[in-house]
Structures are given as C-alpha cells and as structure tokens.
MARVEX-130136 format. One record per residue (C-alpha): residue number from 0; x, y, z. Coordinates in nm, 2 decimals. Layout:
REM MARVEX-130136
{node NUM {X Y Z}},
...
END
This chain:
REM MARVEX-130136
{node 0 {14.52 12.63 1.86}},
{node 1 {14.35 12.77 2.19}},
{node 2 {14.02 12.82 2.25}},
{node 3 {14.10 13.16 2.25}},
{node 4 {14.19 13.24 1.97}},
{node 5 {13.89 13.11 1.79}},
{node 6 {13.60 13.32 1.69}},
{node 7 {13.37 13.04 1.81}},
{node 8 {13.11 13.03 2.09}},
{node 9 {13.26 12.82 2.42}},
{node 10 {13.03 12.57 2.48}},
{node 11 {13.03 12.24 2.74}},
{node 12 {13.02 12.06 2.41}},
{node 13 {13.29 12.22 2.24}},
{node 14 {13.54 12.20 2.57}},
{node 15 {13.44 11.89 2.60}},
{node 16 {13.52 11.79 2.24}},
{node 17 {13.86 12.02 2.20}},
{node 18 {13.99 11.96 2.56}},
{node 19 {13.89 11.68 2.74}},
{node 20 {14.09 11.68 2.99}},
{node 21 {14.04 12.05 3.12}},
{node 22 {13.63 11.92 3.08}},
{node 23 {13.70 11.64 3.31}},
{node 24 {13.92 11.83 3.59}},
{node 25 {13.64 12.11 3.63}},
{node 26 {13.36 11.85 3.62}},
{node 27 {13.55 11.65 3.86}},
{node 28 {13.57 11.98 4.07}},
{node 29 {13.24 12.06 4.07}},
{node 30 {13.13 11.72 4.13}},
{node 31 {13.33 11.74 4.47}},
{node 32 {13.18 12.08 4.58}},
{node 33 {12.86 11.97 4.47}},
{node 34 {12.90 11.70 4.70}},
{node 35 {13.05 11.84 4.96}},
{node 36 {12.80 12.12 4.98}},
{node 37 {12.51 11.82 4.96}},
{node 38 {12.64 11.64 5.26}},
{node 39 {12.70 11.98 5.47}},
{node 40 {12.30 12.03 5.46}},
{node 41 {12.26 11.69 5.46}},
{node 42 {12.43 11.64 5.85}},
{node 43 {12.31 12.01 5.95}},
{node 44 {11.91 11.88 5.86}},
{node 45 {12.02 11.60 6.04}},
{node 46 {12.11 11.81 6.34}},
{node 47 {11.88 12.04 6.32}},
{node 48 {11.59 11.76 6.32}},
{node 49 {11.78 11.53 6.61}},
{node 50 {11.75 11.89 6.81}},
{node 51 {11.37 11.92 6.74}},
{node 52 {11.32 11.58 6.80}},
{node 53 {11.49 11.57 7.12}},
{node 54 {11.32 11.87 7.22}},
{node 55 {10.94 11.74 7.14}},
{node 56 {11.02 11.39 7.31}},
{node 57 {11.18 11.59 7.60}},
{node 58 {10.86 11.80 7.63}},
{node 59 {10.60 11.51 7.54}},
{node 60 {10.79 11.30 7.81}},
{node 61 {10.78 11.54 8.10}},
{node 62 {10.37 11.57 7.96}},
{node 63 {10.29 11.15 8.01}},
{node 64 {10.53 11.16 8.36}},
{node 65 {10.33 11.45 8.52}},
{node 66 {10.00 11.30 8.39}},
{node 67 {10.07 10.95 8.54}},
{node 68 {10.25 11.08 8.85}},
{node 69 {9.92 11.29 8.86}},
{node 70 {9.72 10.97 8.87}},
{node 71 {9.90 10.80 9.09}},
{node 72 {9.90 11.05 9.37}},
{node 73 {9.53 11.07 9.31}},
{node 74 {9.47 10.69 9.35}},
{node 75 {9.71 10.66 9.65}},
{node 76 {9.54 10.93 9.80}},
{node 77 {9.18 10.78 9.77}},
{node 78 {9.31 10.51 10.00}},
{node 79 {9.31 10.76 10.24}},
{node 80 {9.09 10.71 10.59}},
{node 81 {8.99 10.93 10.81}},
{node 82 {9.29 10.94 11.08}},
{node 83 {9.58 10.82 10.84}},
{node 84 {9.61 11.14 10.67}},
{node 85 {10.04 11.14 10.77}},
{node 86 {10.02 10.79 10.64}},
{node 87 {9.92 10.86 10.29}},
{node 88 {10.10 11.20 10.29}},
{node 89 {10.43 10.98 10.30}},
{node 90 {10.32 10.72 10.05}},
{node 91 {10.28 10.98 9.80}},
{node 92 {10.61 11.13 9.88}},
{node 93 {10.81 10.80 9.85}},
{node 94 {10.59 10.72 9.47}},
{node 95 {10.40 10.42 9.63}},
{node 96 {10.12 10.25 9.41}},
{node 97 {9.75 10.27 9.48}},
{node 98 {9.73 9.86 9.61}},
{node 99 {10.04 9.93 9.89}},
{node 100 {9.87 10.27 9.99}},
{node 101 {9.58 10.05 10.03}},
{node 102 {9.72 9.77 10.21}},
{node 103 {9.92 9.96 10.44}},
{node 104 {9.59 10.17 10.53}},
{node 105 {9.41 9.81 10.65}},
{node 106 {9.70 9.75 10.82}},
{node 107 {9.68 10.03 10.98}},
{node 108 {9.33 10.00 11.05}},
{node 109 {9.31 9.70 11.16}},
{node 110 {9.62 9.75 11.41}},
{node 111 {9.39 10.04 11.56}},
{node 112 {9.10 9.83 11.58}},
{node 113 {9.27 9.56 11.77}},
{node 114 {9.41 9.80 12.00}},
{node 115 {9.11 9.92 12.07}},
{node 116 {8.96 9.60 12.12}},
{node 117 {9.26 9.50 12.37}},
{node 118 {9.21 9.83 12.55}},
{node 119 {8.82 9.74 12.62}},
{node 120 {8.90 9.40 12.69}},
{node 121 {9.18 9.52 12.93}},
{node 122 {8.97 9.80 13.09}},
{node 123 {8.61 9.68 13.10}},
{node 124 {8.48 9.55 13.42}},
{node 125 {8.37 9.19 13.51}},
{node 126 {8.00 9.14 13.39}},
{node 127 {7.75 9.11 13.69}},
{node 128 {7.60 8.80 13.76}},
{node 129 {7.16 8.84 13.73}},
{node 130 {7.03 8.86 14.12}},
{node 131 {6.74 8.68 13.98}},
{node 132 {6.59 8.51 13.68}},
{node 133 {6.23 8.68 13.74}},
{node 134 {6.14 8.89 13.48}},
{node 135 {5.82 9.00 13.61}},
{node 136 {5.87 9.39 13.66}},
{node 137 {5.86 9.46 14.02}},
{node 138 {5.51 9.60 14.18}},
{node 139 {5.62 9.99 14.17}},
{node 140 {5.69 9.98 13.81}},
{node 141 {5.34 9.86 13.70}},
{node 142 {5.13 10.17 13.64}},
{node 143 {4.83 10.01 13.68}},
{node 144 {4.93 9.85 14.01}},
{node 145 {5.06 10.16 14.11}},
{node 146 {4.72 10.39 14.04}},
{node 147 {4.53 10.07 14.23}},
{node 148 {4.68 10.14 14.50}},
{node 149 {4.76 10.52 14.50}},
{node 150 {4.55 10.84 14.59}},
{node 151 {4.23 10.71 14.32}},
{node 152 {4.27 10.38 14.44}},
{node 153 {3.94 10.42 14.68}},
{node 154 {3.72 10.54 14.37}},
{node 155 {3.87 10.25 14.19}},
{node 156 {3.83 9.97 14.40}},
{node 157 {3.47 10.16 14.42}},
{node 158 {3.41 10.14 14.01}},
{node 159 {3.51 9.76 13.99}},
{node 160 {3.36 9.64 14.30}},
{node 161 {3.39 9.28 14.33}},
{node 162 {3.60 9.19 14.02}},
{node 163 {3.89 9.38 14.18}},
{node 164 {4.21 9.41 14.00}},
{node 165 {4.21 9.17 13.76}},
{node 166 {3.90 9.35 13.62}},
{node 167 {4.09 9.69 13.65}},
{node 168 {4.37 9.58 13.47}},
{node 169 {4.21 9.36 13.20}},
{node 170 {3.99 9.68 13.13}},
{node 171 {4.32 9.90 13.01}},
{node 172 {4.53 9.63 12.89}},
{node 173 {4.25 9.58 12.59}},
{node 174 {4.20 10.03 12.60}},
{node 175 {4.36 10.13 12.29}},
{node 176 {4.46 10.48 12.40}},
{node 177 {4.67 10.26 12.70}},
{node 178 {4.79 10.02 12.46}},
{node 179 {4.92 10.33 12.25}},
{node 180 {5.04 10.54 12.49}},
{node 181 {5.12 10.34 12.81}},
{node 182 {4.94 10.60 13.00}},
{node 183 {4.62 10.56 13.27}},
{node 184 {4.29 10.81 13.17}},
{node 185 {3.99 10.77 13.28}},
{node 186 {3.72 10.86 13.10}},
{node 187 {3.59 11.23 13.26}},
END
C-alpha cells in the first residue's frame, strides 16, 4: 500500500513511520543543501569582512604613516639654522630622524665656525707692539689743560692767581656738572 492511496494526512511522522528509507534519503538531502548553503554564506561573510577589514587597516595605516611622517619632518625641520636651510631640505627628503638632522646641523656649524676662525687667523694682521707704557693722556687731550692754556687762559690764570693749575683743575674735578658731563662752564 502507497501513501497514495490512503485517505490519510502525509505527515514527517507518518513517512517517517511507513517509509523510512524515503524519510532518510530526503532528510539526508536536505541536510547536504542545508549545509552547503550554510558554508556558502559562511566563506562569502568571511570575504566580505577580510575585504572590510583590509580596507579600514589600509586606510587607518596610511592615517598613523602620514601623521608620524608628519612629525618627523616637523622635528627634523626645527633643527634647522639659519644658513642650512638646503641641509635640512635634504634630510627630510631622505626620512632622517630629528637627533641626525641635529647632529649634522652642529657639524655643520661648527665646520663654518672653524673656518671662519682659520680665515681671521689667516688674514688678520700682526698685533702692534705699545710705543709706550704711559697711560697718562697726552697734554692736548686734557680739556682742562687745554682751556688753561687756550684763548680764556689769561682770565684764568687771572681768577686763580697764585694757586695756578693745580687749583684750576682741582676746582672742576670735584664740580658736579664737569664730573657729569666732562664739559668746562664757567659760572656767567
């Protein structure tokens, strides 16, 4: 007797029961598509989120390499001193740190200061031997010395009398508009 040709409702039970082996075959088929259907969206996910993920660390990557390149072009170029300007233009081409940007600044620095110390030593003349070891200014550079004996001398020489010079000049050394101002003026 086929299932057919009972009046009685099909039913997984009733296949199961009456035909087992039909029962298992379409179970066992739809097991396998089942499966096969689970692992197709299983691997495209998989795909799909390898792709994303490739994509955001791609992206976040490129972010953190031109923030750091960033930085280190900034700090290699505040090595930079006035005159070496080509110098640091080329360590930032060629990705040089901060510390040999500024090593190879002192270098440089200190190369041009000891050429210009060579160049003054090379060029410079002899130094000149002192004519004498008085320092007593010479007699035309004393002002007071200089009015003694110039055109008010006479009225001077009259206003001190006997004291002479030495009164003269003791009078503005202790004035304290000569002591200010280095200048001779007589009260009018």
């Amino acid at each position: 007797m086929s299932i057919f040709e009972k009046k009685t409702t099909a039913s997984k039970e009733a296949l199961k029961a009456e035909h087992p082996d039909i029962y298992n075959e379409v179970l066992a088929l739809g097991t396998a598509a089942g499966q096969k259907d689970m692992e197709t969206q299983i691997e495209t996910a998989r795909l799909e989120g390898h792709e994303k993920g490739k994509t955001q660390g791609l992206a976040d990557g490129e972010k953190i390499g031109a923030e750091k390149e960033l930085t280190r072009v900034l700090a290699v170029q505040d090595q930079s001193q006035p005159g070496h300007e080509e110098l640091i233009a080329k360590m930032v081409k060629d990705g040089s740190s901060a510390g040999d940007a500024a090593q190879a600044v002192i270098a440089a620095v200190n190369k041009k200061k000891a050429k210009g110390l060579q160049s003054l030593e090379n060029d410079s003349p002899d130094p000149v031997e002192p004519d004498t070891t008085d320092e007593t200014p010479p007699a035309g550079n004393d002002p007071l010395k200089v009015a003694w004996d110039g055109k008010d001398g006479a009225e001077l020489k009259a206003e001190f009398g006997e004291k002479g010079y030495d009164s003269y000049k003791a009078f503005f050394e202790n004035d304290e508009r000569y002591k200010k101002t280095g200048k001779i003026s007589l009260p009018a």
